[in-house]
N, C-alpha and C positions, 0 to 999 in steps of 0.2 A: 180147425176151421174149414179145411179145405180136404175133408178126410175122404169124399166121395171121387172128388176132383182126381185123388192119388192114385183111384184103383185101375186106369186105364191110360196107357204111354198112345199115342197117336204114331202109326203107324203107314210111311210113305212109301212104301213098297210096291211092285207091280202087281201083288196079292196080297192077302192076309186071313187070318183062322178065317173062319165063317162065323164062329161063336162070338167072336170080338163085340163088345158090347157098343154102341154107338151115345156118345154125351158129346159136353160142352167140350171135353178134353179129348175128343178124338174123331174131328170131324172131318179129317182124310177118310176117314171109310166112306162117305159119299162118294168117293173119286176113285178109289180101291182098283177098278174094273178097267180104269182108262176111261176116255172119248168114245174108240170104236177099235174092232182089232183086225177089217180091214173094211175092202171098200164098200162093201154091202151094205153093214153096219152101217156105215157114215151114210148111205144113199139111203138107209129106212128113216134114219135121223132125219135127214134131209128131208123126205117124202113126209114126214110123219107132222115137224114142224110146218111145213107148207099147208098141209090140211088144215092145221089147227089157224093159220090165220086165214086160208081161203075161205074154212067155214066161219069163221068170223066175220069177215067181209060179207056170206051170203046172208048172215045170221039179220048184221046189221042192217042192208041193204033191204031183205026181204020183209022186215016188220018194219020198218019204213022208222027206225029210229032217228031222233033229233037229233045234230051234228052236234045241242048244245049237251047233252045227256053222253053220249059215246059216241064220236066219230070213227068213221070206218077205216080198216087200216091200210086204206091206202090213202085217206087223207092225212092220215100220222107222215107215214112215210114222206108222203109230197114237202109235209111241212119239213119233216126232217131235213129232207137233203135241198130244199130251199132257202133254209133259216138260219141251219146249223152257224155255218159262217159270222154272220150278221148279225144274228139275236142270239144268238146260242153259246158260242163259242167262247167270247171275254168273261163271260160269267163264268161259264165252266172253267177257266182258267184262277180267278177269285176264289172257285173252291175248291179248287186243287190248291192255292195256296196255304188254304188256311187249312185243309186236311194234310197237309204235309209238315209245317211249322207245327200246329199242335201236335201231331202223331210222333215225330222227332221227339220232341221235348218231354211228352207221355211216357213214351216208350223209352226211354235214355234213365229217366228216372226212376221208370217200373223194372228196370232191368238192375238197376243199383240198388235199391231198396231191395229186393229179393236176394240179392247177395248179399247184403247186411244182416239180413234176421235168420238166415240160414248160418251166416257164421257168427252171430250173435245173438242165442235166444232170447236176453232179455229186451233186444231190441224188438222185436217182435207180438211182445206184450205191451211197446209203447204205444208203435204202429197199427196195429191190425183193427183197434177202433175205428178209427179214422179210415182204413182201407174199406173198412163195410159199410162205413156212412158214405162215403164218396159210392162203391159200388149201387148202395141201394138208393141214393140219391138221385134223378133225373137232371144230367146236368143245364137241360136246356132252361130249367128253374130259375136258373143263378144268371143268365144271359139279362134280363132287364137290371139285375143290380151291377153285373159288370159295366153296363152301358151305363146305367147311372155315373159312374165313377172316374170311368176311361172313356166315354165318349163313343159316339157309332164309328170308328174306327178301327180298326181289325184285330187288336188287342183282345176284345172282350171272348171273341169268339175260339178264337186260337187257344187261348185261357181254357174255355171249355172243352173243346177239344182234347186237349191234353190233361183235362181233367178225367175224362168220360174213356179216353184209352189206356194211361197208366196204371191202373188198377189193375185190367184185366191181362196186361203183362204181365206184372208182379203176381199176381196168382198163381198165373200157371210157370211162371218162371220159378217162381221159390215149390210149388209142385216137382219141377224137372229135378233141381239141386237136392230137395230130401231125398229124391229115387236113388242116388248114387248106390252103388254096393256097396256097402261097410266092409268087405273082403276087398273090394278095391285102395279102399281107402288105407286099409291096416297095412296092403301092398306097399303103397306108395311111401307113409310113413316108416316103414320098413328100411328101404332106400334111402332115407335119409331128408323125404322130400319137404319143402319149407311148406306152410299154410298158400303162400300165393302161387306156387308152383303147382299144390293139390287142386285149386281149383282152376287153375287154367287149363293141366293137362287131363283130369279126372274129370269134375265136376263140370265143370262148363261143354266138352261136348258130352257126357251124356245127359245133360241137362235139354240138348238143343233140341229134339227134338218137341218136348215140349214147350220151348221160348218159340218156338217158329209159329205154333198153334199158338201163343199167348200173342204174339204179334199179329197176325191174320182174326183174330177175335177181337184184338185193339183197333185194329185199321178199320172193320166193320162199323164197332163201335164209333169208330171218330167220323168216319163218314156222317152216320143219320147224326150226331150229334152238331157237327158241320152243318149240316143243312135245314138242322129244327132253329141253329141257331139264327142262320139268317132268315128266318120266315119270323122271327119274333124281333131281332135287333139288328139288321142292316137292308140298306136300301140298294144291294148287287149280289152277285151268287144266283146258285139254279131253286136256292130255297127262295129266296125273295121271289124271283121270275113263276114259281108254281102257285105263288100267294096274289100277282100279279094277272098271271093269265086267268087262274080260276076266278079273279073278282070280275076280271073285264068277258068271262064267259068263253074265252078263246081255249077250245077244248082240246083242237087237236095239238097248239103249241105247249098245253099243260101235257096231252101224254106225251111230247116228246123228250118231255124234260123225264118223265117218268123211266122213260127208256131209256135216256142218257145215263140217271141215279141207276138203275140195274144195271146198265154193262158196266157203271163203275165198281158196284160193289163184286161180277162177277171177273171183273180183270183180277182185282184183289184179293179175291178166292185161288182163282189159277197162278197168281204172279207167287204166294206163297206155296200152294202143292207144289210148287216145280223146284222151288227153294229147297223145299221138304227131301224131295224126293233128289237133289242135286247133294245136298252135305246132311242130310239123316239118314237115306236108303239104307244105310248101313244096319237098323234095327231090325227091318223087316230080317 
């Protein structure tokens, strides 16, 4: 099922080959290189992003674009550090809950189920429909029959959530646990060691480094899934607030929420690399 997914481990290290092939399973190699590796670096960084929004700003500015079309970014900004507080902030708070309860619940589960069909293959032949219908499924689908059912209350959403990140735990989790070495394994049995002992002390960390990538791919997922959900079935969150300001035309509050959802999704990229690179470095 997952035979492409197999042929590349994710790699946290302060290097890695060059040849290393870049997927779904090893998207550390975007971060490979570091941030900057000294102050220079970080000052071209810096110089480089400042053009791109000053030129943006003269972009705006100078073809006399409508604030209702793209507003410039220093009225994003204004709005930002004006609103954040007061319009901004409780919502952002509502989906952080709901991207947290479902991601827990997704992820708890995708990480069980991968240890199940890995040491029970015929579980795996019960399972794996069902993991490809939920994967290729859009879960934000199911969000008006959940509301249907549970009412516009936080239930429906959290549900999806942890519909839409579980899977892609379990993928790359039961990926990590097939990698084990079978030389390891013949070791341990060797010794004397029990099945729950193999996979706590064998199987489970060299599975991690692919469960970390499986988690950082689910959190993604639960995010936009989080936020499609309230723009279809709740009346709070930053998905309702984009469905909100784009109807009332209020542009600049719409890109702020934009840029709120990217620095979320990019904490969630770093919070895991550094996980990565903190209890897997060990592979590099």
């Amino acid at each position: 099922m997952a035979s492409e997914l197999r042929d590349n481990i994710p790699a946290f290290g302060e290097g890695g080959d060059e040849t290393q092939e870049v997927g779904l399973s090893n998207m550390s190699a975007l971060a490979d290189t570091g941030f900057a590796n000294n102050w220079k670096e970080a000052l071209i960084l810096l110089l480089v992003a400042c053009g791109v929004i000053g030129g943006l700003e003269l972009i705006v500015r100078g073809f006399d674009v409508p604030a209702y079309t793209f507003p410039a970014p220093s009225e994003i900004g204004e709005s930002l550090w004006h609103n954040f507080r007061p319009l901004y902030w409780p919502h952002l708070l509502v989906t952080l809950k709901v991207l947290l309860l479902g991601y827990l619940i997704g992820a708890s589960i995708g990480i069980l189920l991968a240890a199940i069909i890995t040491q029970f293959p015929f579980a795996e032949k019960i399972v794996t429909p069902y993991i490809l219908l939920l994967v290729t499924t859009p879960m934000i689908a199911l969000v008006p029959l959940l509301v249907q059912k549970l009412g516009f209350g936080i239930q429906p959403r959290v549900i999806a959530v942890a519909l839409a990140s579980g899977p892609m735990v379990m993928i790359n989790s039961a990926t990590g646990f097939r990698r084990t070495d079978l030389a390891k394994l013949a070791l341990a049995r060797s010794y004397g060691a029990t099945t729950f002992q193999i996979f706590t002390k064998v199987r489970f960390p060299l599975a991690l480094p692919m469960i970390i990538v499986g988690l950082m791919v689910g959190a993604i997922f639960g995010l936009l899934t989080a936020v499609g959900a309230e723009i279809v079935g709740s009346g709070e969150g930053l998905g309702n607030r984009l469905m909100y300001y784009s109807s009332r035309i209020q542009m600049a509050n719409f890109w702020s929420i934009i840029i709120i959802l990217a620095t979320l999704g990019i904490l969630i990229y770093v919070i895991f690399y550094w996980i990565g690179k903190r209890w897997a470095s060990w592979q590099a």
